[in-house]
C-alpha positions in Angstrom: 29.3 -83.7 -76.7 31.2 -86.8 -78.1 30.6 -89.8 -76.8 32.8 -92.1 -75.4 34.2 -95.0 -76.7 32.1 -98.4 -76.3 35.7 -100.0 -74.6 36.1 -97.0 -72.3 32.5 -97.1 -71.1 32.7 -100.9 -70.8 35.6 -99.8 -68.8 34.0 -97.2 -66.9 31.5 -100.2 -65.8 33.8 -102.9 -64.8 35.1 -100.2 -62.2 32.0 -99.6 -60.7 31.2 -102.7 -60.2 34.6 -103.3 -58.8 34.4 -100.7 -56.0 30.7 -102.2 -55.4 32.4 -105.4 -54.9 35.1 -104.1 -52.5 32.4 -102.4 -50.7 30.5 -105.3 -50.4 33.8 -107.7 -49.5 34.6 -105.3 -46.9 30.9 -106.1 -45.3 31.4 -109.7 -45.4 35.2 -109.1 -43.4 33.2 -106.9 -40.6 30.5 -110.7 -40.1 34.6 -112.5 -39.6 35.6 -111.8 -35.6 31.6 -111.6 -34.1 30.7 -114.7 -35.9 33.5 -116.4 -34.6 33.3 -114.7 -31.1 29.5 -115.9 -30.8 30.8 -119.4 -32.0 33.3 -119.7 -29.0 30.4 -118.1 -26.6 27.7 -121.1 -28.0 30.0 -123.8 -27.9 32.1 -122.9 -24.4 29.8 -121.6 -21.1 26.7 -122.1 -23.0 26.5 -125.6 -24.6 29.4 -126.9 -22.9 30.8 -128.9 -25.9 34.3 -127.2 -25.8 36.2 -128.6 -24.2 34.3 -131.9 -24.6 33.4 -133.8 -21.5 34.8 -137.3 -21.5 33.8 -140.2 -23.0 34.4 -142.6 -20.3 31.7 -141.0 -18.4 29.2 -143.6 -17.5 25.1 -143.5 -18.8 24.0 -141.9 -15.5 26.4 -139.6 -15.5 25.6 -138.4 -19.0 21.9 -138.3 -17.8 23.0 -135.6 -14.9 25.2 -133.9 -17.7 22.1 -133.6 -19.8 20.0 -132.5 -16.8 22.4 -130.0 -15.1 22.8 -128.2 -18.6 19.6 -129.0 -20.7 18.5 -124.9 -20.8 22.1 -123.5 -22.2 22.2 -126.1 -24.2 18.9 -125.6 -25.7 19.6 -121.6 -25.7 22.9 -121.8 -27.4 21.6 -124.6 -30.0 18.8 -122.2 -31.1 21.1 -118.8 -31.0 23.3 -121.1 -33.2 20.1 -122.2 -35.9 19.7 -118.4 -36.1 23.6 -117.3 -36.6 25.1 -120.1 -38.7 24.3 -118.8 -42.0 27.3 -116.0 -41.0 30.0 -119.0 -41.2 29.0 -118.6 -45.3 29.7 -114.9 -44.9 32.7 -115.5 -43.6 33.3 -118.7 -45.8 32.8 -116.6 -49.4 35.1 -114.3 -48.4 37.6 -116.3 -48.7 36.2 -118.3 -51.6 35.9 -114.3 -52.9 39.8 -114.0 -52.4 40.6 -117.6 -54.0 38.9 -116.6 -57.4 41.3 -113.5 -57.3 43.8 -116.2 -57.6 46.6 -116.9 -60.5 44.4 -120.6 -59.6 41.6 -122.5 -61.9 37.9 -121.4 -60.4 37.9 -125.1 -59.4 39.7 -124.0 -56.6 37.4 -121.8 -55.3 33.9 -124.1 -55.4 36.0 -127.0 -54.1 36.6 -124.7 -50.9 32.7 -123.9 -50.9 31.7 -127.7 -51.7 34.4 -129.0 -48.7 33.1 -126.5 -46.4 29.3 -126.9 -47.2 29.5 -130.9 -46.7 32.0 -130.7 -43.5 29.1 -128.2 -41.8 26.9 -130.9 -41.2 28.8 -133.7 -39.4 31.2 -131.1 -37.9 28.6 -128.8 -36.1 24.7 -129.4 -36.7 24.8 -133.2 -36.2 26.2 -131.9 -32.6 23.9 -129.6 -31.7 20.7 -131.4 -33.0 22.1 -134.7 -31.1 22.3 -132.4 -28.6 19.1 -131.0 -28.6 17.4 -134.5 -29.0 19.2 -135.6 -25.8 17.7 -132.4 -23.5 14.1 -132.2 -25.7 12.7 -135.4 -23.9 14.4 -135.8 -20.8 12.4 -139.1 -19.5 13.9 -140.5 -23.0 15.6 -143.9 -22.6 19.3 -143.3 -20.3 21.0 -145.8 -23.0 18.9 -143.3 -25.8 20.5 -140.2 -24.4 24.0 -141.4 -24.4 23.5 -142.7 -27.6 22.9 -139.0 -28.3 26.2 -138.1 -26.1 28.3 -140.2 -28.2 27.1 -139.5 -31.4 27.1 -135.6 -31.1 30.8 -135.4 -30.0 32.2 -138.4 -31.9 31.3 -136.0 -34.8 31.9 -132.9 -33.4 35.6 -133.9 -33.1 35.9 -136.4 -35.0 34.6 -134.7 -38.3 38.4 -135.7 -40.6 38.3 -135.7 -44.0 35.9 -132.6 -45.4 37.9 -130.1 -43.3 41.3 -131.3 -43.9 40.8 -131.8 -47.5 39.6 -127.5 -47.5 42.5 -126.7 -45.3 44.7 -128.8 -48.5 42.6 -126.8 -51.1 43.4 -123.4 -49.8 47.3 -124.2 -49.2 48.1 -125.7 -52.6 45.8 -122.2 -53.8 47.9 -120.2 -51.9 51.0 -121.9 -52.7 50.2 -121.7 -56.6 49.1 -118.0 -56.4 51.5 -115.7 -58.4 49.1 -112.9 -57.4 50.1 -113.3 -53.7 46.4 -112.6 -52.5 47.3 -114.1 -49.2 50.9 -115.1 -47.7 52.5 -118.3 -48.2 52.9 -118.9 -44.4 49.5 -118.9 -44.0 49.5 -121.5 -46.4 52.0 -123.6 -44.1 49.6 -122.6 -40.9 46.6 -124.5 -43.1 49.3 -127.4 -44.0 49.4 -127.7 -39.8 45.4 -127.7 -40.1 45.5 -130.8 -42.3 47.9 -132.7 -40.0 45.3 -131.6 -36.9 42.9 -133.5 -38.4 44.5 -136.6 -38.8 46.1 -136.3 -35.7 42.1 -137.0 -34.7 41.3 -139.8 -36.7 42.0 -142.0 -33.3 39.2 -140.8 -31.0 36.9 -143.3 -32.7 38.8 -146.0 -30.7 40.5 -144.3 -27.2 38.0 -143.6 -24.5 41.1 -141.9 -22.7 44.5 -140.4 -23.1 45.6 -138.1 -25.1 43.7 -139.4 -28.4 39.8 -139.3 -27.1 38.2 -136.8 -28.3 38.5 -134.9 -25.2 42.6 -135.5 -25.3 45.6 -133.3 -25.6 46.3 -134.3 -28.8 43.0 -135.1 -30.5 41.3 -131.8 -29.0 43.5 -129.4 -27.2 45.7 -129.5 -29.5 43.4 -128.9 -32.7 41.4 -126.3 -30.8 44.7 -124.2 -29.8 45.9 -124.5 -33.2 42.3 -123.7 -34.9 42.3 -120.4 -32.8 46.0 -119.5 -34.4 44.7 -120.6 -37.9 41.2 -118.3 -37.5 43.5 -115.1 -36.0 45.6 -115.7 -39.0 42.9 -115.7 -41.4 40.9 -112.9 -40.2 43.9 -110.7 -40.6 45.2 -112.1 -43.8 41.9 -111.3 -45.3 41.9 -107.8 -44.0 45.3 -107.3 -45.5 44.2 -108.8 -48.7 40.8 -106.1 -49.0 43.5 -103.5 -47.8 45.7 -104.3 -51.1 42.9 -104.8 -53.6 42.9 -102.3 -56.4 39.5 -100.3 -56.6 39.8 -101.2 -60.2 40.6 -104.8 -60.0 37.9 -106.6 -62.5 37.7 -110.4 -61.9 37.3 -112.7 -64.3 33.8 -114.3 -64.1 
């Protein structure tokens, strides 16, 4: 039996590892709508951070919030400890689909970097401010709202890492000649970017549209983070769908 060529088997390889890799993307795509569905269930009925209560509310009043909620709180703060790690899932699938770009790799860990950094003011300094204000509830009042403010100034208030990823992945999309993903889901991320910035004020209003419990700062942002996550779920299942089993990328 001859055997064949040292290209064709290199060949013979790549594919392989290709429909591994498909296999494996299509895994990471099935983590996309529970991950997010457990977010909304953490942050909604259960932690009560979405929607945010207001920010004019007075100490004592942020002492009976604390009390009246202190056990779903705690609850959905631990559930989220445990189930965070599926936002990288979710988060390398998309970096996954950037590297399949027409775009420098720089692309790609700049999304991973923005995302990695943005984590930590935009959702765990909530929860563990959170968690510090129901853990000792004979705690200072003036302590505890210290807590209140801190956790949902940076909840919502978290600008700069997530708009500059939502920037990234438009100008990737928008430079793609591969067409991985649409470019009107690049225009949905542009609306992203302006979201943020459109929050930039809630360091300063206590009320109105631009606290961070406002129409504009947070109803707005939340509505259109809801469009931007539908969109993205099913742009990336349209993106596995068009993949070639063969496609080798570039390492």
């Amino acid at each position: 039996m001859t055997a064949a060529p040292p290209a064709a088997q290199a060949g013979a390889v790549a594919r392989r590892g290709s429909g591994r890799r498909l296999r494996d993307a299509w895994i990471c795509w099935w983590v996309f709508p529970p991950f997010y569905t457990l977010f909304g269930i953490i942050f909604v009925p259960l932690t009560r951070v979405m929607p945010p209560p207001g920010p004019a509310k007075t100490t004592a009043q942020i002492v009976v919030f604390f009390q009246a909620h202190a056990l779903t709180i705690q609850v959905g703060f631990a559930i989220l400890m445990l189930a965070i790690g599926g936002g990288s899932v979710v988060n390398g699938l998309v970096a996954y689909q950037i590297r399949r770009m027409t775009v420098d790799p720089v692309f790609c860990y700049a999304y991973i970097a923005t995302l990695a950094v943005g984590a930590i003011p935009g959702c765990l300094f909530c929860a563990f401010s959170f968690l510090a204000a129901t853990f000792r509830p004979d705690r200072d009042p003036h302590l505890i709202a210290l807590c209140y403010d801190m956790g949902l100034l940076t909840f919502v208030g978290s600008l700069g890492c997530f708009a500059t990823q939502y920037l990234i992945f438009a100008v990737a999309i928008f430079l793609d000649r591969n067409k991985i993903f649409p470019a009107w889901l690049g225009y949905v991320s542009i609306w992203q970017v302006v979201t943020e910035l459109l929050a930039a004020p809630v360091f300063i209003f206590r009320g109105g549209p631009f606290a961070w419990n406002g129409a504009i700062s947070f109803w707005e942002g939340t509505a259109l983070f809801g469009v931007y996550i539908a969109c993205l779920i099913m742009a990336s299942r349209k993106a596995l769908q068009r993949q070639p089993p063969g496609e080798v990328i570039a390492e």
